[in-house]
C-alpha positions as CSV (number, residue, x, y, z in Angstrom):
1,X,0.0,0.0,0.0
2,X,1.5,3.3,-1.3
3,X,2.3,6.3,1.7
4,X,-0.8,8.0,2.3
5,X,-3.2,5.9,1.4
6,X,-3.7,5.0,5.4
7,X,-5.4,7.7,6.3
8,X,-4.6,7.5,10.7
9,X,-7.7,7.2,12.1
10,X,-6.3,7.7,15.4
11,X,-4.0,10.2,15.9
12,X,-1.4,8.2,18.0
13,X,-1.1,6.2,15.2
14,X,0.3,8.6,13.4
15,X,3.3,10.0,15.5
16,X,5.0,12.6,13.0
17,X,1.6,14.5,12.1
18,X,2.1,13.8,8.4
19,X,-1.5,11.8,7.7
20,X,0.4,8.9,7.4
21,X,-0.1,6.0,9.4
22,X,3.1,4.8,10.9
23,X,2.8,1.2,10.1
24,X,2.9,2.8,6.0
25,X,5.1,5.5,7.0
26,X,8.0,6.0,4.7
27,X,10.0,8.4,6.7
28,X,9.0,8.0,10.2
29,X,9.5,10.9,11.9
30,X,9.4,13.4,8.5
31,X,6.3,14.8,6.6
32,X,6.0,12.0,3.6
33,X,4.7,14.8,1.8
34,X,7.0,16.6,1.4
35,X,8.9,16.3,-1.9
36,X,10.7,18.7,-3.5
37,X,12.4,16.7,-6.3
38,X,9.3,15.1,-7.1
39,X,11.3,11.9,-7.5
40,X,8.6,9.6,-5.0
41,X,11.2,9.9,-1.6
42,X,10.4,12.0,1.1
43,X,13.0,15.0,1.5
44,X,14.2,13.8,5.0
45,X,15.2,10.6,3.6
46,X,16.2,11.1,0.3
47,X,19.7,11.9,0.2
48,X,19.9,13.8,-2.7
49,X,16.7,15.8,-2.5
50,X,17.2,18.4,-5.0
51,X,18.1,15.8,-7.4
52,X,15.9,14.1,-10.0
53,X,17.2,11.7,-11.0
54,X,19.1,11.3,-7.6
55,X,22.4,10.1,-8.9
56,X,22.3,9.2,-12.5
57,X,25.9,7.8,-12.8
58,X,25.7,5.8,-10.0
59,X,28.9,7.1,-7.9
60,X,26.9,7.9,-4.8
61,X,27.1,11.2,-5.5
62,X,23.9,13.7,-5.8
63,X,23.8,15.2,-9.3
64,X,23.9,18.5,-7.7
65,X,27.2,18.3,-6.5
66,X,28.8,15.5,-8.6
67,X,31.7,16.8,-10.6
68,X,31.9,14.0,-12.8
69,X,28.3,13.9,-14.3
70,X,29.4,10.7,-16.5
71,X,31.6,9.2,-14.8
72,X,32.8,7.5,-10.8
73,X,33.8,10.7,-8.6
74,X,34.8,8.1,-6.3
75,X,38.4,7.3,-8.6
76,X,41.1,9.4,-7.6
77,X,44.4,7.5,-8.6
78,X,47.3,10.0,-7.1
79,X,45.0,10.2,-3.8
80,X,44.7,14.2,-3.7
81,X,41.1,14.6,-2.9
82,X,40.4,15.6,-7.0
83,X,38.3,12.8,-8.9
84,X,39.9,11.6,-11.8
85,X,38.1,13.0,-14.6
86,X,38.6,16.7,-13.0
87,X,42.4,16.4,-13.2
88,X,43.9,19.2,-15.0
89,X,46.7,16.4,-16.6
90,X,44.5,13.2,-17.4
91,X,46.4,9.5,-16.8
92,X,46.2,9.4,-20.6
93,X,48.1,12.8,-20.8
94,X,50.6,11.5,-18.2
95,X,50.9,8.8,-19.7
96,X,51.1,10.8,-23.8
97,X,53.6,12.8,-21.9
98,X,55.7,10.2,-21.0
99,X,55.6,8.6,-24.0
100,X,56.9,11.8,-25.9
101,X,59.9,12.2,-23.3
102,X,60.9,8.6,-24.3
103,X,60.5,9.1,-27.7
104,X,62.8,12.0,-28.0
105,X,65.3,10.9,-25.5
106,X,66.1,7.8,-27.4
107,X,66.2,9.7,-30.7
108,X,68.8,12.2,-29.2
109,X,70.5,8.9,-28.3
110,X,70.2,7.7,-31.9
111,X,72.2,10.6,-33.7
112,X,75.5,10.0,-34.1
113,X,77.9,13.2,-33.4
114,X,78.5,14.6,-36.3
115,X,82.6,15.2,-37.4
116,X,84.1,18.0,-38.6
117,X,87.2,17.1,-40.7
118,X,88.3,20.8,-40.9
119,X,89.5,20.2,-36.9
120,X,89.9,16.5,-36.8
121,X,93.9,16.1,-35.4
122,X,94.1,12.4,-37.2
């Protein structure tokens, strides 16, 4: 039976004055009626109650606040408190970066000195 639809016929039967009966209360102790994301959960137990959709990516973080709107804002590889996807230098770029360094150290490597003849004392 949805919330509200037990309409307290007794008034200690409903112990958080919201017309709710307790035994179909959703959020005992709250007004069930209130709902300001009009998403179906109660504001005092909804915890993301500006949100609708709550948490569409699934990282247990409201929409509201979620700095990765597609992705986990729970991965944060190098452990500074920024999620992943809000790093200024991506893995990717570290890892292009890298890449590039190696790429011209070992051609610096490759060339061969070049000889003048002009001042060569042989």
């Amino acid at each position: 039976m949805p919330a509200g639809s037990l309409k307290p016929v007794d008034p200690l039967d409903d112990s958080d004055n919201d017309t709710v009966c307790d035994s179909a209360d959703l959020c005992p102790g709250a007004d069930d009626r209130l709902d300001q994301d009009g998403d179906g959960a109660a504001d005092a137990c909804d915890p993301c109650s500006d949100d609708n959709p709550d948490d569409s990516d699934a990282d247990t973080v409201c929409d509201s606040a979620d700095q990765c709107p597609d992705d986990d804002d729970r991965l944060d590889t190098n452990a500074d408190g920024v999620p992943d996807c809000s790093q200024v230098i991506s893995t990717l770029s570290v890892w292009g970066l890298t890449t590039l360094a190696l790429l011209l150290l070992t051609s610096t490597k490759l060339r061969r000195p070049r000889i003048d003849v002009r001042t060569s004392t042989c």
